[in-house]
C-alpha positions as CSV (number, residue, x, y, z in Angstrom):
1,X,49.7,19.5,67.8
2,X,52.9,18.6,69.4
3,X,54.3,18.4,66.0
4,X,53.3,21.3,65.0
5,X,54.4,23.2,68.1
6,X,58.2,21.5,67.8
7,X,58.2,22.9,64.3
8,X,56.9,27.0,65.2
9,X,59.3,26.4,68.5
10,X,62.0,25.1,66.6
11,X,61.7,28.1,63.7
12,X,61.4,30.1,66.8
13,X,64.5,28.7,68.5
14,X,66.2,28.7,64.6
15,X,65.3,32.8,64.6
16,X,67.0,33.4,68.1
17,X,70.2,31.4,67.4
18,X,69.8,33.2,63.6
19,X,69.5,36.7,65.3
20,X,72.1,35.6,67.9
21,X,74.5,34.6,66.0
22,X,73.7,37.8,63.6
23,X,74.0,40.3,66.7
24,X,77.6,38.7,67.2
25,X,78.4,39.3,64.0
26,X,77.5,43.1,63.7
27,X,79.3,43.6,67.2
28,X,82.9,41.6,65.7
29,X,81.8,44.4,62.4
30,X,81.3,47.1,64.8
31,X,84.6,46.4,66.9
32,X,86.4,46.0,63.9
33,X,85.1,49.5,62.1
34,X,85.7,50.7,66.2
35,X,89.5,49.9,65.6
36,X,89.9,51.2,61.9
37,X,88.9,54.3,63.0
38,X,90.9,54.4,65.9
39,X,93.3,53.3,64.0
40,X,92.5,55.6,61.1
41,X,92.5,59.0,63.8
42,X,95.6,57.9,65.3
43,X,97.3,58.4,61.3
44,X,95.7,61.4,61.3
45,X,97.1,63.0,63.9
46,X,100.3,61.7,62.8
47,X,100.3,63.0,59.2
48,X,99.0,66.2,60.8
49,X,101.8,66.5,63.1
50,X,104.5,65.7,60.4
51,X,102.5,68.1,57.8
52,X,102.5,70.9,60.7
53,X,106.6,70.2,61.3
54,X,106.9,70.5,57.6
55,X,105.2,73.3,57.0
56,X,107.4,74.9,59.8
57,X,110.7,74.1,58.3
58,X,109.5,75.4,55.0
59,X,108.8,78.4,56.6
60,X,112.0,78.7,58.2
61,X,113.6,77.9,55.5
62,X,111.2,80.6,53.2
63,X,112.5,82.8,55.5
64,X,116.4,81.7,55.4
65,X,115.9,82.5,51.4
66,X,114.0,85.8,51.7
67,X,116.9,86.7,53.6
68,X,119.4,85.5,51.3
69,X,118.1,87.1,48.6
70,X,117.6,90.3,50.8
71,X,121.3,90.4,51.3
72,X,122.1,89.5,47.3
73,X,120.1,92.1,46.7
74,X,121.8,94.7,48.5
75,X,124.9,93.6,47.4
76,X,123.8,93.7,43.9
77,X,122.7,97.3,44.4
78,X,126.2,97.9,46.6
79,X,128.0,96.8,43.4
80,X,126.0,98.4,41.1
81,X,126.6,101.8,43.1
82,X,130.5,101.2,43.0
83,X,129.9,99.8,39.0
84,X,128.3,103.5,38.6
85,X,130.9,105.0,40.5
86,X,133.8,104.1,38.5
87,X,132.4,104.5,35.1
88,X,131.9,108.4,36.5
89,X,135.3,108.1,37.4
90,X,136.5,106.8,33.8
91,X,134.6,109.3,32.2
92,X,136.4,112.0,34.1
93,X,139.8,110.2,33.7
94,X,138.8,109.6,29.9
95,X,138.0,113.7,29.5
96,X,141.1,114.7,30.6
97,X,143.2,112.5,28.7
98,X,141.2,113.7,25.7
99,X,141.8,117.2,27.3
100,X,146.0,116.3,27.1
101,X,145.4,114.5,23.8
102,X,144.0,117.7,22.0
103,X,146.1,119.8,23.1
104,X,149.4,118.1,23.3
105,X,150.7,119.9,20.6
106,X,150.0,123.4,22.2
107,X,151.6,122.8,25.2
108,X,154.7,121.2,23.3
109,X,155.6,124.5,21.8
110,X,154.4,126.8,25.0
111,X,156.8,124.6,26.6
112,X,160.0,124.5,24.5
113,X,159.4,128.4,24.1
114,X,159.2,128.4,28.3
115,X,162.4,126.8,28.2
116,X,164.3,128.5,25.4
117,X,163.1,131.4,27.3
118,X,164.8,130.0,30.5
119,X,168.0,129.4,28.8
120,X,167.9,132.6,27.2
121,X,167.3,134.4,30.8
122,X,170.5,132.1,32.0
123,X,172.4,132.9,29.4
124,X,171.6,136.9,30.2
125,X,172.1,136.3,33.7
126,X,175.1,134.5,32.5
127,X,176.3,137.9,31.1
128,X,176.0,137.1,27.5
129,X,174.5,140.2,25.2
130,X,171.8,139.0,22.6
131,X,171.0,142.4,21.5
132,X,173.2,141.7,18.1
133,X,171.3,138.6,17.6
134,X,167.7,139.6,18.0
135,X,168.8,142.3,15.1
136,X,170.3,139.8,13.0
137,X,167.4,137.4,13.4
138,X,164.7,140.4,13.3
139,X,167.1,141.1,9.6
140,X,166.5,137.5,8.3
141,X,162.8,137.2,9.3
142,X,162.3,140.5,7.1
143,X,164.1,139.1,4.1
């Protein structure tokens, strides 16, 4: 009997220092998962923090861009306005040049005639008689 009671004690005393040592093991597990999470939350919370700052300079710098392009684009339509303004002006300049062009002939003659017509009024003024030569000239145009 005292055989058989060293062998059921000693499985016994085997099954505490088995569970024991088994119990010592799950709580160095349990630590260790304790500390990779820690561990694991405390990354988190970092990546967060750098993802939040980020995100915050991306945003100002969204916003620097929207207001570039804010300002290009009124410029754009500031030139585009002054573009406009001087091909109005060029078509204005451009019609009255044509204007001259056309009629350059015209006012050649009106103004030699203007200023025969001048010299002729200087040379009345002057005291010179042209009544014999409008006849003779009124004569030749006839013949």
């Amino acid at each position: 009997k005292q055989n058989a009671s060293k062998g059921v004690l000693g499985m016994i005393d085997m099954l505490v220092q088995d569970l024991k040592k088994e119990m010592q093991e799950q709580e160095f597990e349990e630590k260790q998962a304790q500390e990779d999470y820690e561990k694991l939350m405390e990354d988190s919370a970092a990546k967060r923090a750098a993802d939040a700052k980020s995100i915050s300079a991306r945003e100002g710098t969204i916003a620097e861009r929207e207001q570039d392009l804010q300002a290009a684009k009124d410029a754009s339509m500031g030139k585009m306005k002054e573009f406009q303004e001087n091909m109005e002006y060029t078509a204005e300049v451009h019609k009255s040049c044509d204007f001259l062009l056309d009629n350059y002939d015209k006012r050649k003659e009106a103004r030699a005639q203007e200023v025969e017509g001048l010299k002729k009024a200087k040379a009345i003024l002057s005291g010179a008689d042209f009544s014999l030569l409008e006849t003779s000239a009124f004569l030749h145009r006839r013949q």
